[in-house]
Structure formats: C-alpha cells, structure tokens
N, C-alpha and C positions, 0 to 999 in steps of 0.2 A: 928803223925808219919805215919796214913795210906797215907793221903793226899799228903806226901815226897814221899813214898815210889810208889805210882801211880804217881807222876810228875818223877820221877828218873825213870821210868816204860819204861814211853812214851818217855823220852829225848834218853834211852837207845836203844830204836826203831830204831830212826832216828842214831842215831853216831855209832851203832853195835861196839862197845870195852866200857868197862869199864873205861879206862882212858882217852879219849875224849869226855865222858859221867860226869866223874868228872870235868873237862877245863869247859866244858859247863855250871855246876852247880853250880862251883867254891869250889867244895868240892874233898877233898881227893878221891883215887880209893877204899880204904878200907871202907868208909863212904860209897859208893854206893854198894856195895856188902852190908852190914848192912844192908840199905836199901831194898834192892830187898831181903836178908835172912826176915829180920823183915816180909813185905808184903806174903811172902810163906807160913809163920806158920801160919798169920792171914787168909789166904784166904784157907791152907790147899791143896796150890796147888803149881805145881815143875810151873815154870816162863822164867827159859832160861837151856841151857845149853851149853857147851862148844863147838865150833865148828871153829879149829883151833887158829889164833889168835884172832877172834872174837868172839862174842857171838847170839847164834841164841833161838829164842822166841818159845817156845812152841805152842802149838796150844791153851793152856789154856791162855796164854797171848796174843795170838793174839785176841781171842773173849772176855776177858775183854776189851784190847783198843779199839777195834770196839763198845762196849757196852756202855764205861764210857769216854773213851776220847774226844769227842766234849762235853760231857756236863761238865766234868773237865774243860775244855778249856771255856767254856762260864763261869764257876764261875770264873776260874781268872779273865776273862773281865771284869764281876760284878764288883771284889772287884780293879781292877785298876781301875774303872771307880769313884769309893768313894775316890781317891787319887786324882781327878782333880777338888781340891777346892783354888787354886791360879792359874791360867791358866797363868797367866806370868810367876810364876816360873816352869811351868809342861814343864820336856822337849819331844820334838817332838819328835819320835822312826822314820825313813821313812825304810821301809824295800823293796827294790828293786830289780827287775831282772838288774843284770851285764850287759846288752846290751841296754838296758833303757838307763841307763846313759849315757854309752859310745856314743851312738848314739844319744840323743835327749833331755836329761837334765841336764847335766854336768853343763852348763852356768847358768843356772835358780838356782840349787841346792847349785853352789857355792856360789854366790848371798846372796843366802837365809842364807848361814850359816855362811858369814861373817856380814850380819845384825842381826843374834838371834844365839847368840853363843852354845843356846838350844836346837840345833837341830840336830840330832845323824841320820849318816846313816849305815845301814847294808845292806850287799847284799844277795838274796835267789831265789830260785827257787820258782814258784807261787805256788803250795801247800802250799810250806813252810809257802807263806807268808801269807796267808790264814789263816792258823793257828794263828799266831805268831798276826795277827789283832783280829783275836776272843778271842783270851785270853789276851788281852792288854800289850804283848811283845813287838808291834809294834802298833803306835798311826793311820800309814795309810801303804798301802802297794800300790807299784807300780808295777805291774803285766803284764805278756808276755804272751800271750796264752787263752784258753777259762777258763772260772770259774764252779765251779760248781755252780748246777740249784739252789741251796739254801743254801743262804753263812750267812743270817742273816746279812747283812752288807749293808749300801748303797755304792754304783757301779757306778761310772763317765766313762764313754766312754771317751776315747780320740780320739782315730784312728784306723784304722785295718793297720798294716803294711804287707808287698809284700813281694815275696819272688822272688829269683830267685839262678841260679844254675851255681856256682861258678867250672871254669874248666881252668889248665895252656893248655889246647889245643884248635883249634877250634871247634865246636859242631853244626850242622845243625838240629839236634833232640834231643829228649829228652831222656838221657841216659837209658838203660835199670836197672842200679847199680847206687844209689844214697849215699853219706857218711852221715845220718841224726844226729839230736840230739837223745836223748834218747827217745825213739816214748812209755817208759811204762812209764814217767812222764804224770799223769792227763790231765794237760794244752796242751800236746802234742800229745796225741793216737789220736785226728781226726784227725791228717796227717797221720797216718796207712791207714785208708780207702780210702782217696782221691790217696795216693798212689797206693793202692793197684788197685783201678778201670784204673789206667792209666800204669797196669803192670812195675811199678815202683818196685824191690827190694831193701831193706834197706842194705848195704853191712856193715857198721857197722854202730851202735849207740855210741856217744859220750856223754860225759854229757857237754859239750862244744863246741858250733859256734866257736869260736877264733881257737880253735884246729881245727875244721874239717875245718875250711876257711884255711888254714896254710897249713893242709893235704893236700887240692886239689891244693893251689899256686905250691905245689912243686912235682906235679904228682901222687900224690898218687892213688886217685880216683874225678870225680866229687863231690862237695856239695853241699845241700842243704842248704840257706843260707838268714837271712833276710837282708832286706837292713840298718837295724843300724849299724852290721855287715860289710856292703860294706864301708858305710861314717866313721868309724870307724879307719880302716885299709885302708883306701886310696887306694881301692885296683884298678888296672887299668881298667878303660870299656873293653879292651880285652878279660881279662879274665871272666868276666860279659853274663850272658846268661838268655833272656827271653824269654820265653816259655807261650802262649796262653793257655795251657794246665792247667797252674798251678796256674791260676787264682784265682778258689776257695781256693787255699790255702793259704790263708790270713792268721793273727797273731791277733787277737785283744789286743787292750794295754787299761787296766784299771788303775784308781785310786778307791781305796777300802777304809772305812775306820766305823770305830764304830757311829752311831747316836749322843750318848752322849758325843763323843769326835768332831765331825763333830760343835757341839754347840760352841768349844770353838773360840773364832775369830780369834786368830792364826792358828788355823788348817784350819777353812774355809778359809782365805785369801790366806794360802799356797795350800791348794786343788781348788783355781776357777784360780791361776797362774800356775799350772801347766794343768791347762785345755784350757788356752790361747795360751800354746807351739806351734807352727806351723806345721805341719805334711808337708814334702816335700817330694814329692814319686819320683820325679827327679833324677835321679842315680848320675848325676855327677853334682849338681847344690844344694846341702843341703849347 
C-alpha cells in the first residue's frame, strides 16, 4: 500500500487533478484519494491540497518526490528489467517527442511496427521521457533537447537539429520578441540563456512547436521553430528565416535506453536503425 500510495504521489505531480491521475493508473478517482489519504496517516503528513479544480502539493510532498522519486523510479526499472525473460514476447514501449516523428521517423517507426506487432509508441516531452525509461514504462526514449548530466542510462546521439525563425512577414534581423516553447521544460531552459545574450525576449511560451508555427503563419508573432517543424508542415521558404545568430541554438536528438534492455536484440537492432536515419539540415530538400 505504501509503494501505491508513492507511485499515485508522483503520477499525481505530473496530471495535477485526481481524475486524470486515475485514467493514468487505470483506477478509479475515489481509489486515488484512498490512496494519497492512506500515505498521509502513514507518513503523518497533509500531501496536497485543494487549489481550484486542481490539486496542488505541499511543500511536504514536494521534498518527499525530490527525496524518493528517482530511486522509486529506478526500483520499478529493477523489477521490469526481471520481466524481460522471452525477448520475443517482451513488447517494445518507444516513448517519443511529437516532432521526432513527425519530422524524422515516421517511415522507420512505421516499418518497424508492421514487422513486430510488439512495438507500442507513446508520445512525451524529454523529462518525461526520462523518467518513463528509468523506471521501465518505456523500453527506449527518443528525445528533443539536452539530457541531464546523469540519467543512468546509455545515450546514442543521433544529430543536433537547427533552428530557425518562423515569420508570415519579411524579416532582415532578428526579432526583438520571439513566440518559444515552454523555455521551464528542462530539455529547454538553455535556450533562455542563448536568448537572453542576443536580447531576444520570450513573448509567450507554448507547450507546442505546431501551435507556435500556426501562430506566427497567420501573424501573430514571429517563432522560434526547429526544422522537424518546418518539413513537417511544409511550410513555404518565405516564410523561413536564418539567422547566424542562432547558431548555437542547436536541439540535440538522442536515443535513450536501459543497459539490460539494450541486451535484448530487438531492441538493439531497433536502436542501431534509428541511428542509421539521415539527418538533412537542407530546409526545402528533407
């Protein structure tokens, strides 16, 4: 029950409501409340409390997650890792960022999953998916952005991908007001800095390329915009803008994945072909 009551803890973190906390768990919304009540008597401590239609985390549960949540997340690893005793039958989890595919493995991925009908994808944001490989939710993670410095996982480079600055007008310089992704996702805050040194202001954060590319086709503001993003939506070289400036602001694109899941030779054969994919930095030639 405690061990529930800390994975119901952390899910709850991440979905902020109780009832997409349950979707997620596939348990009822009065089972998750049980839950988080159960874990408050035992630990002696209040855990959330009500904050509109959400629910918002204590500072006592902020510093258990910070405390217990990666090494939670490493024992589920453990014990999915003592599940991969038929590698034919084990299905492949691939957990991906949305613009990955759209722009650079879609073909590869479809491939793959009409040849091994075992092969499950989900889409996520790179913490996410971080996570979701350390605790063996997800068998390998395809990721947009930097990693952190210690992930406990082996890490295949693929490519760095470009960025450039998506505007329906013409532009001879680099705007002063940029529309970005959401610059306090992890994988994302080193585009703060790089921005910031080029007096670049963030005018809003999205949690969505698709949406901010969409915003700026139809006036809104300029965006900032990778190129999976531009091959993606087809979007005209007109509207297309490179800038010498924003050079270092490269995207790195990894494959992640567990050691002992890395052994199995399905997974390796599908992690050395997705490292074979071709990186074409050519705007109107992918």
């Amino acid at each position: 029950m405690l061990l529930e009551g800390i994975e119901t803890l952390l899910v709850l973190a991440e979905a902020k409501t109780m009832s997409k906390t349950g979707s997620l768990l596939y348990i009822s919304q009065s089972a998750v409340s049980k839950r988080i009540n159960h874990l408050e008597k035992r630990l002696g401590k209040k855990l959330i409390e009500p904050h509109g239609k959400y629910v918002r985390l204590t500072n006592e549960a902020l510093v258990l997650i910070n405390n217990i949540g990666p090494t939670f997340n490493e024992l589920r690893g453990q014990i999915y890792e003592q599940s991969l005793m038929d590698e034919n039958t084990v299905s492949i989890k691939i957990d991906c960022s949305e613009t990955l595919i759209s722009g650079y493995f879609s073909r590869l991925l479809s491939s793959e999953i009409q040849s091994d009908p075992q092969i499950i994808i989900s889409t996520n944001h790179t913490p996410r998916i971080i996570e979701h490989v350390k605790s063996g939710q997800a068998t390998m993670g395809l990721c947009a952005g930097f990693l952190p410095a210690h992930t406990g996982l082996l890490t295949f480079h693929l490519f760095d991908e470009q960025f450039y600055v998506l505007s329906s007008k013409p532009l001879n310089t680099l705007p002063e007001y940029l529309i970005t992704t959401d610059l306090s996702n992890s994988a994302n805050s080193y585009q703060s800095t790089i921005l910031e040194k080029l007096n670049v202001k963030p005018l809003m954060q999205l949690d969505s390329y698709t949406a901010a590319a969409h915003l700026a086709l139809q006036g809104a503001a300029p965006a900032l915009i990778p190129l999976s993003i531009i091959h993606t939506l087809s979007i005209d070289k007109s509207k297309v803008h490179s800038f010498s400036e924003l050079n270092p602001l490269i995207r790195p694109v990894n494959v992640c994945v567990r050691q002992n899941s890395y052994n199995l030779s399905r997974v390796k054969s599908l992690v050395k072909k997705l490292c074979s994919v071709p990186y074409n930095s050519d705007l109107f030639n992918h």
